[in-house]
N, C-alpha and C positions, 0 to 999 in steps of 0.2 A: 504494500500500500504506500502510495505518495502521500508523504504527511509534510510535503511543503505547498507554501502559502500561494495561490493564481496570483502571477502577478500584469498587471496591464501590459499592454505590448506597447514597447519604446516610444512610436511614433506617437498615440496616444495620448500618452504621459505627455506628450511637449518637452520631449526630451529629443536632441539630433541623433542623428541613427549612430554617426563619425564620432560619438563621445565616449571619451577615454577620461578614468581617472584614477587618482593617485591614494592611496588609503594615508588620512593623516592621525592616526589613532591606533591604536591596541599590537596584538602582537605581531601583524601586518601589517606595519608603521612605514611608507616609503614604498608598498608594494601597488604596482600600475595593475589595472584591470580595462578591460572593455567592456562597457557599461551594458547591459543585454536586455534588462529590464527596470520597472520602478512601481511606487504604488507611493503614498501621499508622499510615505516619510524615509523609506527606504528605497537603496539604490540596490542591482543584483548585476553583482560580478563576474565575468571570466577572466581567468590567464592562460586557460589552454591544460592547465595542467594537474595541479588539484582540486583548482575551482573550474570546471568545466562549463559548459554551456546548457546543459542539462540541471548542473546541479551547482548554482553559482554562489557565491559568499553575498551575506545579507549583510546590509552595513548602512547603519543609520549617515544621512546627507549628509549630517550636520558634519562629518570623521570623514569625508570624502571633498576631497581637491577638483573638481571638474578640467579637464583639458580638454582643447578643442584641436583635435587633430583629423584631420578628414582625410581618412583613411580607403572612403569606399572606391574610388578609384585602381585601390588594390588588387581590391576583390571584384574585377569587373562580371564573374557569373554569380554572385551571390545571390541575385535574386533568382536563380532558377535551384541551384543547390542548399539554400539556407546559410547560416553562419554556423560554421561545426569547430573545434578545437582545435584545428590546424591551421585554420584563418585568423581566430584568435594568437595564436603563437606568434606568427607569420606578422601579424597586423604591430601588437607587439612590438617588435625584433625591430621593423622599419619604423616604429616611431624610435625606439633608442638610437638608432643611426642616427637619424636627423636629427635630433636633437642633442646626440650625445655625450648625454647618461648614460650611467650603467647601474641598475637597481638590481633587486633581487630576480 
């Protein structure tokens, strides 16, 4: 049984599809996700890797850094494939180039 919570789809929310953000809080302090969903007060996370697309890290807005990186470009069959955990990774990887960084 799935005992997580529906959450609205990105577009929806009024949230951009290309939003990436940075966790500024808890034990995942400095770690980048790709924002996948939201509902009033929470944002849901991937990184590809233990937070998946499926099953993303919950994390209240207020503990989240929003970056606006416009990523979809990337990914130009996404909309026929979905966004799976290897675009995530992928999405990821090329924003730390450009920008630089190197986080977790």
């Amino acid at each position: 049984m799935n005992s997580m919570k529906q959450t609205e789809p990105i577009q929806k929310a009024g949230i951009p599809r290309s939003l990436l953000a940075r966790s500024k809080a808890g034990h995942d302090k400095g770690q980048l996700y790709v924002i996948v969903g939201a509902d009033a007060d929470r944002y849901y996370g991937a990184d590809g890797k233990s937070k998946t697309v499926a099953r993303p890290k919950s994390k209240n807005k207020k503990h989240m850094q929003p970056i606006h990186f416009s990523w979809e470009e990337l990914l130009p069959d996404l909309r026929s494939t979905g966004l799976r955990d290897e675009d995530v990774k992928y999405v990821l990887k090329q924003y730390q180039k450009a920008d630089g960084n190197h986080f977790k």
